[in-house]
BANU-339122 format. One line per field, with one value per atom (N, C-alpha, C, O): residue number from 0; residue in one letter; z, y, x. Coordinates in nm, 2 decimals. Layout:
zagu = c(NUM	...)
fitor = c(A	...)
w = c(Z	...)
v = c(Y	...)
u = c(X	...)
//
This chain:
zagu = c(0	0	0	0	1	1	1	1	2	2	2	2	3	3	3	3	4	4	4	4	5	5	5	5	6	6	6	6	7	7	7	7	8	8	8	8	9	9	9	9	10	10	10	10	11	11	11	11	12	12	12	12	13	13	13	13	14	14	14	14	15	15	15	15	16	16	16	16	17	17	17	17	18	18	18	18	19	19	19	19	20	20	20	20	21	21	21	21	22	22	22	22	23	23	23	23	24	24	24	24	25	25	25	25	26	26	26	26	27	27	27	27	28	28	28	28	29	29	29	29	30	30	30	30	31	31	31	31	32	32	32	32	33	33	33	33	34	34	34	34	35	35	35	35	36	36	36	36	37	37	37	37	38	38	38	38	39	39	39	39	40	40	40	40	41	41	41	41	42	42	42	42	43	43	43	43	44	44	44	44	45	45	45	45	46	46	46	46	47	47	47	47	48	48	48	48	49	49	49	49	50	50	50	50	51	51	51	51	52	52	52	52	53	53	53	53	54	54	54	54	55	55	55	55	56	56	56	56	57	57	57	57	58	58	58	58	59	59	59	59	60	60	60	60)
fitor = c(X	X	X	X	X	X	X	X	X	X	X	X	X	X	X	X	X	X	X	X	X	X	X	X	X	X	X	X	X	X	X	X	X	X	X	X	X	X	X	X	X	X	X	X	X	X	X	X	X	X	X	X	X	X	X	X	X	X	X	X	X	X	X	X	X	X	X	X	X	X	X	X	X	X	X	X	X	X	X	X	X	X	X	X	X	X	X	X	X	X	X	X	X	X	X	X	X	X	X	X	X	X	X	X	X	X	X	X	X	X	X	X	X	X	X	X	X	X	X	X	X	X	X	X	X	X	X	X	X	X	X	X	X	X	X	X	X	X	X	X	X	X	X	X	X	X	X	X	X	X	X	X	X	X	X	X	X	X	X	X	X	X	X	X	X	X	X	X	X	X	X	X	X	X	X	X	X	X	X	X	X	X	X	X	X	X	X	X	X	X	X	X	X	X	X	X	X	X	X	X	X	X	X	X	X	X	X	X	X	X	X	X	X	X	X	X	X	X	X	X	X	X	X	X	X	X	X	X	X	X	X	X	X	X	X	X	X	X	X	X	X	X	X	X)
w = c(5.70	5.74	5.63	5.59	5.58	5.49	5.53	5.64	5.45	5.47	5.57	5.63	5.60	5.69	5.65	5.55	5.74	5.67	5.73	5.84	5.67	5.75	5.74	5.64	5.83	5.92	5.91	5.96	5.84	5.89	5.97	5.94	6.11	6.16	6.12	6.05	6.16	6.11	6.25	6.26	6.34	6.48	6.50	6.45	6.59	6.63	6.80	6.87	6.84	6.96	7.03	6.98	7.16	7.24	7.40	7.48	7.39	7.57	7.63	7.56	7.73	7.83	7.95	7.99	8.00	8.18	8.25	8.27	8.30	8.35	8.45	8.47	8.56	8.64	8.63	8.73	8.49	8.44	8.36	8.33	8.31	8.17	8.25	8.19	8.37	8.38	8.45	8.49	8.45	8.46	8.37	8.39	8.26	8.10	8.06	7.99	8.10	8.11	7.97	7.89	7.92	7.76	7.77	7.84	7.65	7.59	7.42	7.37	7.33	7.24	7.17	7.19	7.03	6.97	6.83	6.77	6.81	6.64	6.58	6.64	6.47	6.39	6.40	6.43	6.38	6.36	6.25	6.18	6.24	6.15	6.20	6.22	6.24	6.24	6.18	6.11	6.21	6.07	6.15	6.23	6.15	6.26	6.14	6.02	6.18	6.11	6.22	6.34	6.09	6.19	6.13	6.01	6.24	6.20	6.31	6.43	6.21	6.27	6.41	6.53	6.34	6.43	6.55	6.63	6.49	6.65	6.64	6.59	6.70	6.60	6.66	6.76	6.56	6.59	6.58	6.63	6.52	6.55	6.51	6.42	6.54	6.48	6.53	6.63	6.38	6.37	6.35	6.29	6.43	6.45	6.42	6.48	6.32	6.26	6.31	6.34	6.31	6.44	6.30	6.22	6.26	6.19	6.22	6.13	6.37	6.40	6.50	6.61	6.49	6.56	6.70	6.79	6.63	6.68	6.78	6.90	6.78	6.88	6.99	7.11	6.94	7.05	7.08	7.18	7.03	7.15	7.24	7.36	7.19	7.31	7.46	7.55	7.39	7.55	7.62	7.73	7.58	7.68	7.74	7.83	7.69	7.67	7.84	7.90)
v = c(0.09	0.08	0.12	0.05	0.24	0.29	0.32	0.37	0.30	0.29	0.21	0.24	0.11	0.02	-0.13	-0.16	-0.23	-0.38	-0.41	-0.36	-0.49	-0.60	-0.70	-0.76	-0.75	-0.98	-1.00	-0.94	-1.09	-1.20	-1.33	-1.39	-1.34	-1.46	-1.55	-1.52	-1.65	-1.75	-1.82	-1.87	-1.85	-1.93	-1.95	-1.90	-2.03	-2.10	-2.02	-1.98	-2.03	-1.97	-2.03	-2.12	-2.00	-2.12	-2.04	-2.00	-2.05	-1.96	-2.03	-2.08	-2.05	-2.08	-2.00	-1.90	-2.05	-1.98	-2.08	-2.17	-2.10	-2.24	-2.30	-2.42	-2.19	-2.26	-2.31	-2.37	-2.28	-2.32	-2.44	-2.51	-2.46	-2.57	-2.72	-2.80	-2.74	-2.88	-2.92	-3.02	-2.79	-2.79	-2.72	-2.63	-2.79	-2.75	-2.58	-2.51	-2.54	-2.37	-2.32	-2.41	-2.24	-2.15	-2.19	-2.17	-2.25	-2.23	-2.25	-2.34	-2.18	-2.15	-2.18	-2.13	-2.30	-2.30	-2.24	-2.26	-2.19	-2.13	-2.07	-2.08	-2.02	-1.97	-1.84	-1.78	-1.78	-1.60	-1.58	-1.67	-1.48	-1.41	-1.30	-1.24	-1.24	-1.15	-1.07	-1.10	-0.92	-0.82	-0.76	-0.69	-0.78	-0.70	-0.54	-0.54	-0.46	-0.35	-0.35	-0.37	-0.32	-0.37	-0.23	-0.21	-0.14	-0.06	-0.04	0.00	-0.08	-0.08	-0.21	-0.21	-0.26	-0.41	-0.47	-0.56	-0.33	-0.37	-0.34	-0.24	-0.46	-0.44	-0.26	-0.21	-0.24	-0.09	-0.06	0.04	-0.19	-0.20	-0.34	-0.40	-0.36	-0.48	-0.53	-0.50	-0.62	-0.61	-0.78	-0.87	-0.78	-0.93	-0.99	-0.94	-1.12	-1.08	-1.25	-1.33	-1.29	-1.38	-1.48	-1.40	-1.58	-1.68	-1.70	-1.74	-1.67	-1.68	-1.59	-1.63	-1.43	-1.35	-1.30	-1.22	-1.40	-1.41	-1.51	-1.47	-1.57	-1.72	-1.65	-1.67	-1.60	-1.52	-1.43	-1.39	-1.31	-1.17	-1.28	-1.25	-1.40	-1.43	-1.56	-1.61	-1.59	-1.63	-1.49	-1.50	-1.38	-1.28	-1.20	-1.12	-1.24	-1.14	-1.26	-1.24)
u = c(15.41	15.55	15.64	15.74	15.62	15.70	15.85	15.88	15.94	16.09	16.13	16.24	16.07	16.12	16.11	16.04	16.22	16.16	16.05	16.02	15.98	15.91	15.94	15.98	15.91	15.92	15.79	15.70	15.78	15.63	15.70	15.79	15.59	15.59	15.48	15.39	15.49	15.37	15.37	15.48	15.30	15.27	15.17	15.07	15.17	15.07	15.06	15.15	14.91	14.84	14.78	14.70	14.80	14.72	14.70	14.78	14.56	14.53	14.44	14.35	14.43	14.35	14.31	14.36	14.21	14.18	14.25	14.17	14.35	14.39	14.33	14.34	14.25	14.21	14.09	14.04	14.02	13.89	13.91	13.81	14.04	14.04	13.98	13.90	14.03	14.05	13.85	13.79	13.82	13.64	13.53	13.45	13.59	13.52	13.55	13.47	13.65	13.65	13.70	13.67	13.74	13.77	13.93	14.02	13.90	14.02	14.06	13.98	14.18	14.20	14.29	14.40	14.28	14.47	14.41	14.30	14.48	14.48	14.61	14.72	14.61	14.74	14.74	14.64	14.85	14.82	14.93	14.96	14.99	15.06	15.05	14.95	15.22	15.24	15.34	15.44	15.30	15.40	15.45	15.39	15.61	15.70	15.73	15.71	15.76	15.86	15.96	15.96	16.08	16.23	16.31	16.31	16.40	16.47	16.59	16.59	16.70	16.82	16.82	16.84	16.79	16.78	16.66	16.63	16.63	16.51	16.35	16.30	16.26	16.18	16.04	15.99	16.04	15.97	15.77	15.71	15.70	15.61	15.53	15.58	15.47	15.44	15.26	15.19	15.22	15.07	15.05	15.12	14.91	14.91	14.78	14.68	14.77	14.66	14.60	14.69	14.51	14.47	14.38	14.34	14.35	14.32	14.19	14.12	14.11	13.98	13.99	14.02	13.97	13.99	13.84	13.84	13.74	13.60	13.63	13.60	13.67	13.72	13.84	13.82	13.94	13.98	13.95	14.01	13.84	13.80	13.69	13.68	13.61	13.57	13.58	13.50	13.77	13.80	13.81	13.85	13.78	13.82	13.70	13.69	13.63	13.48	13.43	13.33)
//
């Protein structure tokens, strides 16, 4: 992200299959951090970096 700012977020994450949760189905809370780049007010790209990134590729898998 050269010549540009960057933003860090810090949040918290949370997914489910909803119609699977309430019969033992996948679901996920964890933290992430994200890196916005911001130019002229708006943000232009941004990277998102996942706290247990194994735990979320496999609510999806």
């Amino acid at each position: 992200m050269p010549n540009d700012s960057a933003v860090a977020v810090l949040d918290r994450f949370y997914a489910a299959e909803a119609e699977y949760v309430a019969a033992g189905g996948r679901e996920l809370e964890t933290s992430l951090v994200q890196v916005n780049a911001v130019r002229a007010g708006l943000v232009t790209e941004f990277r998102t970096y996942y706290w247990d990134p194994a735990a979320v590729s496999a609510l999806f898998d």
